[in-house]
ROBA-494126 format. One line per field, with one value per residue: residue in three letters; x negated, y, z of N, C-alpha, C, CB in turn. Coordinates in Angstrom, 3 decimals, always signed. Atoms other than C-alpha are relative to their C-alpha. Glycine has a CB too. Layout:
residuo: [ALA, ...]
n_px: [X, ...]
n_py: [Y, ...]
n_pz: [Z, ...]
ca_px: [X, ...]
ca_py: [Y, ...]
ca_pz: [Z, ...]
c_px: [X, ...]
c_py: [Y, ...]
c_pz: [Z, ...]
cb_px: [X, ...]
cb_py: [Y, ...]
cb_pz: [Z, ...]
END
This chain:
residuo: [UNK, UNK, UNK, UNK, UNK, UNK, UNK, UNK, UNK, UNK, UNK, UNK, UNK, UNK, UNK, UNK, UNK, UNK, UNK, UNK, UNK, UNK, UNK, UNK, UNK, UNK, UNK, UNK, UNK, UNK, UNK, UNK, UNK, UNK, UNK, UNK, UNK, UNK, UNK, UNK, UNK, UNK, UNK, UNK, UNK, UNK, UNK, UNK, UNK, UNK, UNK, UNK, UNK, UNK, UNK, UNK, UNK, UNK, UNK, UNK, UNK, UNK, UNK, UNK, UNK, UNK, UNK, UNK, UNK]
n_px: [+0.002, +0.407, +0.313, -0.829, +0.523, +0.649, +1.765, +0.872, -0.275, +0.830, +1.451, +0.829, +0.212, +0.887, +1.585, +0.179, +0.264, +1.117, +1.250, +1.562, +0.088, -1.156, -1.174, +0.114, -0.220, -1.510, -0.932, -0.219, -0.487, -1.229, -0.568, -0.478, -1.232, -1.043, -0.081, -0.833, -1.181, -1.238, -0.536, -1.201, -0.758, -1.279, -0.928, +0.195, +0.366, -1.220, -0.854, +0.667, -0.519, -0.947, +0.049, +0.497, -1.713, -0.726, +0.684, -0.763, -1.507, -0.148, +0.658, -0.898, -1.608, +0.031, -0.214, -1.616, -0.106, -0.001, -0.310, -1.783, -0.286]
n_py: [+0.508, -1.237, +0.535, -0.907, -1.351, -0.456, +0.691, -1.049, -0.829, +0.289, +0.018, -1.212, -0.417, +0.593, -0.402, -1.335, -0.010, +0.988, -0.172, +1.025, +1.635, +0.558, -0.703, +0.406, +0.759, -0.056, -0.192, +0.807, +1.358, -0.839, -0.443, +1.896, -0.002, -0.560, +0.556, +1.064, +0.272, +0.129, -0.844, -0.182, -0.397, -0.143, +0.842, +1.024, -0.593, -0.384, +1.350, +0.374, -0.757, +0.578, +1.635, -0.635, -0.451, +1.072, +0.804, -1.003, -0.214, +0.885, -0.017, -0.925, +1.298, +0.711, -0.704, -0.516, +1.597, +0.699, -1.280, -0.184, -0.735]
n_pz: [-1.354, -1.456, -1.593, -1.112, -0.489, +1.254, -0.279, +0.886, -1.629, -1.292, +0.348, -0.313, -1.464, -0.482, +0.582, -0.458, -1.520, -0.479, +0.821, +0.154, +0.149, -1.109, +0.889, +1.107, -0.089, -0.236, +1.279, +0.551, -0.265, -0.376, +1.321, +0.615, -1.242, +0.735, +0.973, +0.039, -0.639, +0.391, +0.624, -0.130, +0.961, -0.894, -0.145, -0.950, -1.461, -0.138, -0.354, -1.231, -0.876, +0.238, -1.130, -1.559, -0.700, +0.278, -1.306, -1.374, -0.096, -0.678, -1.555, -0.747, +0.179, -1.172, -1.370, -0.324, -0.177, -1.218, -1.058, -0.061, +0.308]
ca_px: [-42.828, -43.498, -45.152, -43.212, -46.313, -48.244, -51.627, -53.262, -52.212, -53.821, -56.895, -57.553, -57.059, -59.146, -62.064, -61.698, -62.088, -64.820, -68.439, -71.862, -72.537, -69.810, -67.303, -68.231, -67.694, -64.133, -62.930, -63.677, -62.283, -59.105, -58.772, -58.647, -56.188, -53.927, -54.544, -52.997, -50.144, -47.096, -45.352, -41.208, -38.856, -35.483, -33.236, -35.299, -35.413, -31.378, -30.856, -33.602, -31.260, -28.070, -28.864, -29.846, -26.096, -24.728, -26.457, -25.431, -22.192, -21.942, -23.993, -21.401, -18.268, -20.200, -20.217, -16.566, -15.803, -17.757, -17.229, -13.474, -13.576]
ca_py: [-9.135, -7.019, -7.791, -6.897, -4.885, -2.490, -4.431, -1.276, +0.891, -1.446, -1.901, +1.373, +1.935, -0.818, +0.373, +4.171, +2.617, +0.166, +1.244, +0.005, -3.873, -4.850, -2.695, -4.064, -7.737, -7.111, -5.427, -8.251, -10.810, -8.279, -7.893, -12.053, -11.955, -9.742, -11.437, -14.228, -13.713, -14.511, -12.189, -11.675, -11.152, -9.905, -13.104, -15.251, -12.466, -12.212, -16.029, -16.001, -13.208, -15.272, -18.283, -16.586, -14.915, -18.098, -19.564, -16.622, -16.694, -20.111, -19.880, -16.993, -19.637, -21.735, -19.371, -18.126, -22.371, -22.315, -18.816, -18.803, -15.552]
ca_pz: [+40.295, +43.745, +46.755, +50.001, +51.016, +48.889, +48.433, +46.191, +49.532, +51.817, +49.967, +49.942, +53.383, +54.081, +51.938, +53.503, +56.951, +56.962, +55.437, +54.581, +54.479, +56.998, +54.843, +51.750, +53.206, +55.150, +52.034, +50.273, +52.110, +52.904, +48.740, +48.393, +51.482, +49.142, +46.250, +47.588, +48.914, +46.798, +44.847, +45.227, +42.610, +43.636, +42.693, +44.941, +47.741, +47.430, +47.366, +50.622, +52.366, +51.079, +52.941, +56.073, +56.109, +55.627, +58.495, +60.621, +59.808, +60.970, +64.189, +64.865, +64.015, +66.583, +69.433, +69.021, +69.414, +72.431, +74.182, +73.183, +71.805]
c_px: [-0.637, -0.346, +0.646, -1.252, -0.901, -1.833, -0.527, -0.167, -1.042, -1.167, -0.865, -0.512, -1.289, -1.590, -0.315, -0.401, -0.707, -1.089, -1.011, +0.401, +1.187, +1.157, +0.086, +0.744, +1.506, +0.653, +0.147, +0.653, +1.875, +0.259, +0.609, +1.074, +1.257, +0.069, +1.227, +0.876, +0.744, +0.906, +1.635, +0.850, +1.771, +0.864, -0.318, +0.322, +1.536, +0.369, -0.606, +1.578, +1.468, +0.426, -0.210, +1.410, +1.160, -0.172, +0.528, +1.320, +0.924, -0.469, +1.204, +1.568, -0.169, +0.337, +0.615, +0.415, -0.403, +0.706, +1.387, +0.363, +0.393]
c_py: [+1.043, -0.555, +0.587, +1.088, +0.921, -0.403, +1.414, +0.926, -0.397, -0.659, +0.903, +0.424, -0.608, +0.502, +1.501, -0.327, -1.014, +0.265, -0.816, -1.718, -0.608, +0.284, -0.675, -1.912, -0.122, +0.756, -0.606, -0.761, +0.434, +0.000, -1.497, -0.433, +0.553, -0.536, -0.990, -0.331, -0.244, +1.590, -0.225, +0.679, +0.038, -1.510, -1.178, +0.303, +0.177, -1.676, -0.468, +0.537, -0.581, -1.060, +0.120, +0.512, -1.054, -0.645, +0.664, -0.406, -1.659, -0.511, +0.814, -0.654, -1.037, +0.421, +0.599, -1.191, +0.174, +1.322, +0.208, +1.454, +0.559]
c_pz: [+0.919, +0.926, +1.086, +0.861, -1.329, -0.337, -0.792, +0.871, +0.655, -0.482, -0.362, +1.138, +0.949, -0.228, +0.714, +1.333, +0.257, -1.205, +0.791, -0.318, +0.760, -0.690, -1.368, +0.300, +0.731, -1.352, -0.831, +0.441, +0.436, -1.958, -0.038, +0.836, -1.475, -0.917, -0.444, +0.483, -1.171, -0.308, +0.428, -0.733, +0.939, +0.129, +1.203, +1.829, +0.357, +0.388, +1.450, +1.259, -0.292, +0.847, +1.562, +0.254, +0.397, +1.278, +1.470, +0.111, +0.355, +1.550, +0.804, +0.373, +1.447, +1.379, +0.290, +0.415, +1.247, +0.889, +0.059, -0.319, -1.072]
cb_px: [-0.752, +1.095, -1.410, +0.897, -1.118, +0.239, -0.630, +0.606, +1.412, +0.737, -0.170, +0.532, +1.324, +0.294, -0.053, +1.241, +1.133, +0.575, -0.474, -1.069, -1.467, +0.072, -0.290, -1.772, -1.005, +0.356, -0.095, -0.680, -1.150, -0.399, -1.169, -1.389, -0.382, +0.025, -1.034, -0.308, +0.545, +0.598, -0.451, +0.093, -0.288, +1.055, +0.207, -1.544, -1.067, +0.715, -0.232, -1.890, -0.331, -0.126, -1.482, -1.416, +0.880, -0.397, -1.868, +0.111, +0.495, -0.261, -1.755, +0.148, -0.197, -1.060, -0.570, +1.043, -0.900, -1.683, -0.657, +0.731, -0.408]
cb_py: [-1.355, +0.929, +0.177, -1.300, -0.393, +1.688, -2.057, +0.624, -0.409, -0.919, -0.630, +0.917, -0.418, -1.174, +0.184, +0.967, -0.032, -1.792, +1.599, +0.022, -0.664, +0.742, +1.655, +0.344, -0.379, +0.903, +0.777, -0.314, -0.840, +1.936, +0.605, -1.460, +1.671, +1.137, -0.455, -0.681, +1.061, -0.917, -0.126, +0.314, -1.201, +1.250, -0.520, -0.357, +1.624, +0.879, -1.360, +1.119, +1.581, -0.283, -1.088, +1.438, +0.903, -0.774, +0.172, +1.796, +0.759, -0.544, +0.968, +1.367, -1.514, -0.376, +0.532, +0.624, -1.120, -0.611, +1.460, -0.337, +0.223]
cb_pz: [+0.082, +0.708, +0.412, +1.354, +1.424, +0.108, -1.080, -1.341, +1.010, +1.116, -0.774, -0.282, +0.707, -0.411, -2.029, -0.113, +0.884, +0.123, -0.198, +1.890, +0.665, +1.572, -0.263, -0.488, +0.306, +1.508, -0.622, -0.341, +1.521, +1.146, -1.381, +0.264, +1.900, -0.270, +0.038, +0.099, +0.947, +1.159, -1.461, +0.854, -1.446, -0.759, -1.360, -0.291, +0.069, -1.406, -1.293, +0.153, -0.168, -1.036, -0.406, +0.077, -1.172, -1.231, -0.071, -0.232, -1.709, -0.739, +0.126, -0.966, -1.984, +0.052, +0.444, -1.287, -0.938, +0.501, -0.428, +1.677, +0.331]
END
C-alpha cells in the first residue's frame, strides 16, 4: 500500500525546519498526522477515478440535453 503523499519526505522536512522544544512537539504531532492518514492501493484508487468518469460523463450527457449541442 502507498500513501498519495510521501509521509518519510514530509517528516523530514518537518523535523529540518522546526528545532528545540517547539520542534520536537510539531514534529510529533505532524508524524501522528501522517500516521494516520489512510493508505491507497491502486484497485481502490482506479475504481475511485472510475466513478468520477462516470459521473462526468453523465453531467456532460446532461448539458448537451440542455444546451442543445
Amino acid at each position: 500500500m502507498a500513501r498519495i503523499i510521501d509521509g518519510e519526505k514530509l517528516k523530514k522536512e518537518v523535523a529540518s525546519t522546526f528545532h528545540g522544544a517547539i520542534g520536537l512537539t510539531v514534529t510529533g504531532a505532524v508524524h501522528e498526522i501522517i500516521d494516520r492518514q489512510p493508505t491507497v492501493d491502486l484497485e481502490s484508487l482506479f475504481f475511485a477515478v472510475g466513478k468520477r468518469a462516470d459521473y462526468l460523463e453523465k453531467l456532460y450527457t446532461k448539458i448537451q440535453a440542455v444546451t442543445r449541442l
